[in-house]
N, C-alpha and C positions, 0 to 999 in steps of 0.2 A: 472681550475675550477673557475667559477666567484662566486660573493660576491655570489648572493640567492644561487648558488646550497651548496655551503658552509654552507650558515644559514639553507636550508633544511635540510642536515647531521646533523648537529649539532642539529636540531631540532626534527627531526628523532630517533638519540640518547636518548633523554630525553623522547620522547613518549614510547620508546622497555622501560628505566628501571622504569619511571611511571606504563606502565600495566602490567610489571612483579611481581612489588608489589603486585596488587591488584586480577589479574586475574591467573588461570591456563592454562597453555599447552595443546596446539587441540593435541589426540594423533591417528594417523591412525586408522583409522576404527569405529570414533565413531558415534553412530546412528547423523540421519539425519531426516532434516522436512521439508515439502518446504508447506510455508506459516501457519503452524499452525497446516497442516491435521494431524490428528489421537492424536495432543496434547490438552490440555487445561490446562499446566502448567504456571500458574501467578507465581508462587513463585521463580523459577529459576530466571526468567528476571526480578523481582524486584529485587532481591538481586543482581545481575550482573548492573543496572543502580543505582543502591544506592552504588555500589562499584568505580564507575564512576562518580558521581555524585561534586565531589569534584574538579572541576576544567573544570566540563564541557565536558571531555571527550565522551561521547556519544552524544552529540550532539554539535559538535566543531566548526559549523558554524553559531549557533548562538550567538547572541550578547554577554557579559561578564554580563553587566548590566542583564540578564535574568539567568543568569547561566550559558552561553553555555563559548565555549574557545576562540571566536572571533576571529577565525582561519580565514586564507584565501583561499581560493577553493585550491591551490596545498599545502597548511598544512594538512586542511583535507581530502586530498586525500592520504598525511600520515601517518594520525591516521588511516585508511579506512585499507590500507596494512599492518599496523603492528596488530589490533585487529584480522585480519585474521589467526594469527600465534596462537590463545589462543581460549581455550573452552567459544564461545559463544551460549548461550542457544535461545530456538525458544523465536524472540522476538515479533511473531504476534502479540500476544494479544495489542500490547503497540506501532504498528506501527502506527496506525492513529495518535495516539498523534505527537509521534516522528517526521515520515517523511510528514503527510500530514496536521495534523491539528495547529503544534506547526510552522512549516513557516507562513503558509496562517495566523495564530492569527498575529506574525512579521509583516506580509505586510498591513496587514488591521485592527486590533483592535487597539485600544488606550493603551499608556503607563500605563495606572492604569490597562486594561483588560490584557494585556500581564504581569503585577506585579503579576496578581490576578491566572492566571491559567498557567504561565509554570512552574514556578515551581515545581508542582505536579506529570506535565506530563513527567518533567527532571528524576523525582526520580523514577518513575514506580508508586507512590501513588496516581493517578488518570488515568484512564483508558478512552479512548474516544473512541467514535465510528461516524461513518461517516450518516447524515440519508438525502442523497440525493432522491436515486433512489425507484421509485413508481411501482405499479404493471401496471399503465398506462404512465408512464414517466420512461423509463429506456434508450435506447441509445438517444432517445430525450428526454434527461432532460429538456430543457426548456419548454416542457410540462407538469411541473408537477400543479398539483392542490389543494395539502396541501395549505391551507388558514391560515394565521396570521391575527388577527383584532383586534387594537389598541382598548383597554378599559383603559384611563387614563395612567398611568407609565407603563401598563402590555400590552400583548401581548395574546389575543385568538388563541391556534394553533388547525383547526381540518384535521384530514387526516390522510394517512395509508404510513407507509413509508416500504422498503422491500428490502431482501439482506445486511442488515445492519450486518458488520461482529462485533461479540462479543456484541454486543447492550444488551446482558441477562445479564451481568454485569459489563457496563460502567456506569461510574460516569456522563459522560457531553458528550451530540449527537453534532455536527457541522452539523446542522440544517436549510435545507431552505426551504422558504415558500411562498405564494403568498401573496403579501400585497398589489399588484393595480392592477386586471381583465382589468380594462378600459384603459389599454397601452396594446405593443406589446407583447409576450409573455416574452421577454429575458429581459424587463425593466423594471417589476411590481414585480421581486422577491427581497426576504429579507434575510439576514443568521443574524440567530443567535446560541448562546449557549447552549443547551437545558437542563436543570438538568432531567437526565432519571429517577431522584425519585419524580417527580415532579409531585399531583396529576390529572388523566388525562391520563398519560401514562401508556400504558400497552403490555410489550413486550412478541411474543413467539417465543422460537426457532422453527427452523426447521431443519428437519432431513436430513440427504446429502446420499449419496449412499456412501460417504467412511465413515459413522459412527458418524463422525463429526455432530456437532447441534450448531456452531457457527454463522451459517447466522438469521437474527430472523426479522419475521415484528413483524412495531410498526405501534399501534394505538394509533392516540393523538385524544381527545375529551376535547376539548376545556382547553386544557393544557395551563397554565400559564409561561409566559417568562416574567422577567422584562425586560424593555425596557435598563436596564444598563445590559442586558447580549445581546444585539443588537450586531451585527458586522457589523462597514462600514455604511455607510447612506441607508432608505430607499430606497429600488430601485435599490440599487449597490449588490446587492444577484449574481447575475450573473457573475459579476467582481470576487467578492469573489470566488466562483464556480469555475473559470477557474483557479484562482490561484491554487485551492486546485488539479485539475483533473492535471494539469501538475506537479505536486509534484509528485501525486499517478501515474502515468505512471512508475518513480524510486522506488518506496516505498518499493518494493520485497526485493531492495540488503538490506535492512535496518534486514531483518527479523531475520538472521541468520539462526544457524542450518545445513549449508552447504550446499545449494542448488544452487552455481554456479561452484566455482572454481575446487571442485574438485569430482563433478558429471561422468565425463568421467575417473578419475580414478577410480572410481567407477565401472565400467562399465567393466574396461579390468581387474579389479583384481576378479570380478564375471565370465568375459570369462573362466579366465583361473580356477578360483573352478570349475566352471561347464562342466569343460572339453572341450571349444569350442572352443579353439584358434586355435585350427588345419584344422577347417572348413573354408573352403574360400568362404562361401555365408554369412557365419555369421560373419567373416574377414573384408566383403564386407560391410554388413550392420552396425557392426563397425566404420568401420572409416566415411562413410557415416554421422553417428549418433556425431562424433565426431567433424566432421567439423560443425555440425549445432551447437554444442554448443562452436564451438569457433569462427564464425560469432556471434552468439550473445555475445559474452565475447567481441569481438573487437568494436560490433555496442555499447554495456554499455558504453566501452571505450570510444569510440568519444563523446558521451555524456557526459560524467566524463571529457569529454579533452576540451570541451567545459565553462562546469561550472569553471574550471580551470584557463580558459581563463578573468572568469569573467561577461560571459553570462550568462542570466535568462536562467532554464531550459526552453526549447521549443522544437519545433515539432520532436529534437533527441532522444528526450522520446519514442514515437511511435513509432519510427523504433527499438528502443529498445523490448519495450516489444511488438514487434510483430516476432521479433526473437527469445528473451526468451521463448514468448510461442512456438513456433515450435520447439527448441533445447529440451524443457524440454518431450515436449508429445513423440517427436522422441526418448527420453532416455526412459522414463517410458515405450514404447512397447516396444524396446530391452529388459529392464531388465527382463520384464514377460514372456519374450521370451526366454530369456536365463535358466530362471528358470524351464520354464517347468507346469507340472503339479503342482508343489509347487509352482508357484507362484499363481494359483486357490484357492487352498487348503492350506495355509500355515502349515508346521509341527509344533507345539506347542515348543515354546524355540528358534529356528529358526530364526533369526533377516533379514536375506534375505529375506524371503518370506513376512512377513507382512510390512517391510518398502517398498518394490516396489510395492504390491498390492495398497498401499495404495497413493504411487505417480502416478499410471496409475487411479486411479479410481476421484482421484484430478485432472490431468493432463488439461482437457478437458475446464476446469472451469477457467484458464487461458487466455483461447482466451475472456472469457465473464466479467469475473473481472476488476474492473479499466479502463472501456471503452471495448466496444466488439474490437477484428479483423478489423470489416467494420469500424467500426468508425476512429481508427488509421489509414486505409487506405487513408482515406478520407482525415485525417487531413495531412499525408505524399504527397498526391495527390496533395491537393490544397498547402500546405504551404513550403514544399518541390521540389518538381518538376514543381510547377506553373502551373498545369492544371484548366482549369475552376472549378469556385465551381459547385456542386451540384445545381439544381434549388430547390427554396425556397419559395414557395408563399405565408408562413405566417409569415414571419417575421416582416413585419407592421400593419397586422391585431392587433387589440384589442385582446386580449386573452380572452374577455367573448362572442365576436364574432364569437372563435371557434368551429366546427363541432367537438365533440368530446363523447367520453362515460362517463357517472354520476356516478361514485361511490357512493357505497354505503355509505361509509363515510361523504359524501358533502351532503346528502338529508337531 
């Protein structure tokens, strides 16, 4: 054994009897959430990151100076496997902060803006939400039309943003905007921090088909930003953007809840309640269903073996969550499948039935979340296998030179 794998063990060690103090034992069979469906409990996951909180544990890759444990990619890929052994709660509501908006702040805000707001997001005592994606700008984000317009220290924001998950009661949106028409599209944007109490905004949920009302458009009408919650120099919005969308490709494992590791035991201990081990089409479709989600547990991997390595996440992300999404939808139609009429109909008290309805009726929503299917193709295409890009005719156009639709918002 050489020196690190040595200071891993021994590092290791110290991680198992840190969160055996703090946290409780995963015990077989306990419910599951894959990304938040059918929950909207803030109070577990606060109390679970405020129980962590003291040393950085949940979030071990950031700096010390911010709170984190200034771990190194294979440290925290030790904290990663030993939290797996203990009852973590669905940590949706508090993953933008965590995995996507509490980096991208690291890479791009200033030491006084990173003072000022991770903390918060460390402890679960501020809630963030993501407010990219428009009802005219969704796989082509850099089409969006939300306009910012400097009035003195502030920032005029009007526009409709949508999809925004938890937005009904997040503290601060990671927010972009158009701040210069008269460039190309991907040059003229802005990110900032938006206070979603800030008057001007006005969020509503909407209703999903699995019951959930966590997606929500927001309408800004001429919403105020101080220019000291600005992120990154005018014009660098874009920059910001991609930092954040290569975050959010990983952002799933962060959720908790149990939606990777142990989904296919899941799967054969329901075979066998529901009588169907002995079936060789359902056998069939079994293990079938099994390899899809242990290709994505291996493609995570690489990705995780990457960051490991000390690489920025990049285009291993994609190939991730476009495996994720095929393992997961392939699991949620076995389970309904397995189930029967009760998984239609669930029987009242029955924890089989309403937790798999409730992943097959989520499932779908995977391939569209955090970038569609085509888009990670695209980016696997081009940045992966080195196939030409896409043709692109507006990428040097002015952006008020665009042929495009008026919202109602911008009139």
């Amino acid at each position: 054994m050489n020196a690190s794998e040595s200071e891993l063990r021994t590092f290791r060690t110290s991680v198992r009897d840190v969160l055996a103090a703090r946290l409780t034992r995963r015990r077989a069979g306990d419910s599951f959430t894959v990304l938040g469906a059918g929950s909207d409990d803030v109070d577990a996951g606060r109390a679970y990151l405020r129980a962590l909180a003291d040393g950085g544990w949940a979030v071990p890759t950031w700096p010390k100076e911010y709170g984190g444990l200034g771990a190194t990619p294979a440290q925290a890929a030790v904290v990663a496997q030993e939290l797996a052994h203990f009852d973590v709660p669905d940590l949706y509501p508090y993953v933008i902060g965590l995995a996507i908006a509490g980096p991208t702040l690291i890479a791009h805000a200033t030491p006084e803006q990173c003072s000022r707001w991770l903390p918060a997001i460390r402890t679960g005592d501020e809630i963030w939400c993501q407010l990219f994606s428009e009802p005219d700008a969704g796989s082509d984000l850099a089409s969006l039309a939300t306009r910012a317009e400097r009035d003195g220290d502030q920032w005029r924001v009007t526009g409709a943003k949508v999809w925004s998950s938890r937005a009904h009661y997040s503290q601060r949106g990671l927010l972009l905007a158009r701040t210069d028409p008269s460039v190309p599209k991907h040059a003229g944007i802005t990110a900032f921090a938006l206070d979603m109490h800030a008057p001007g905004v006005t969020v509503s949920p909407l209703r999903q088909m699995n019951g959930d009302t966590h997606f929500s458009e927001v309408h800004l009408d001429h919403a105020s930003v101080d220019d000291h919650d600005r992120i990154d120099a005018p014009g660098n919005g874009w920059r910001v953007a991609r930092t954040a969308l290569t975050y959010e490709r990983g952002a799933g494992a962060v959720g908790g809840g149990g939606w990777g590791a142990d989904l296919k035991d899941r799967l054969v201990d329901l075979a066998h309640r529901r009588g169907a081990a002995g079936d060789p089409v359902l056998r069939q479709r079994l293990a079938v269903t099994i390899i899809e989600l242990e290709v994505a547990r291996m493609t995570a991997r690489r990705a995780r073996d990457a960051a490991k390595a000390g690489r920025s996440p990049g285009p291993e992300g994609s190939g991730a969550k476009l495996r994720g999404s095929a393992g997961l939808k392939a699991a949620a139609s076995l389970g309904l499948e397995l189930l029967g009429p009760d998984g239609i109909a669930p029987v009242e008290g029955d924890g089989d039935g309403g937790e798999w309805q409730t992943l097959f009726l989520t499932s779908p929503s995977i391939s569209i979340r955090g970038g569609t299917d085509e888009i990670q193709r695209n980016i696997v295409g081009e940045r992966v296998l080195g196939l030409p890009p896409e043709p692109r005719a507006d990428v040097d156009v002015p952006f008020s030179e665009l042929p495009r639709t008026v919202s109602r918002g911008e009139r």
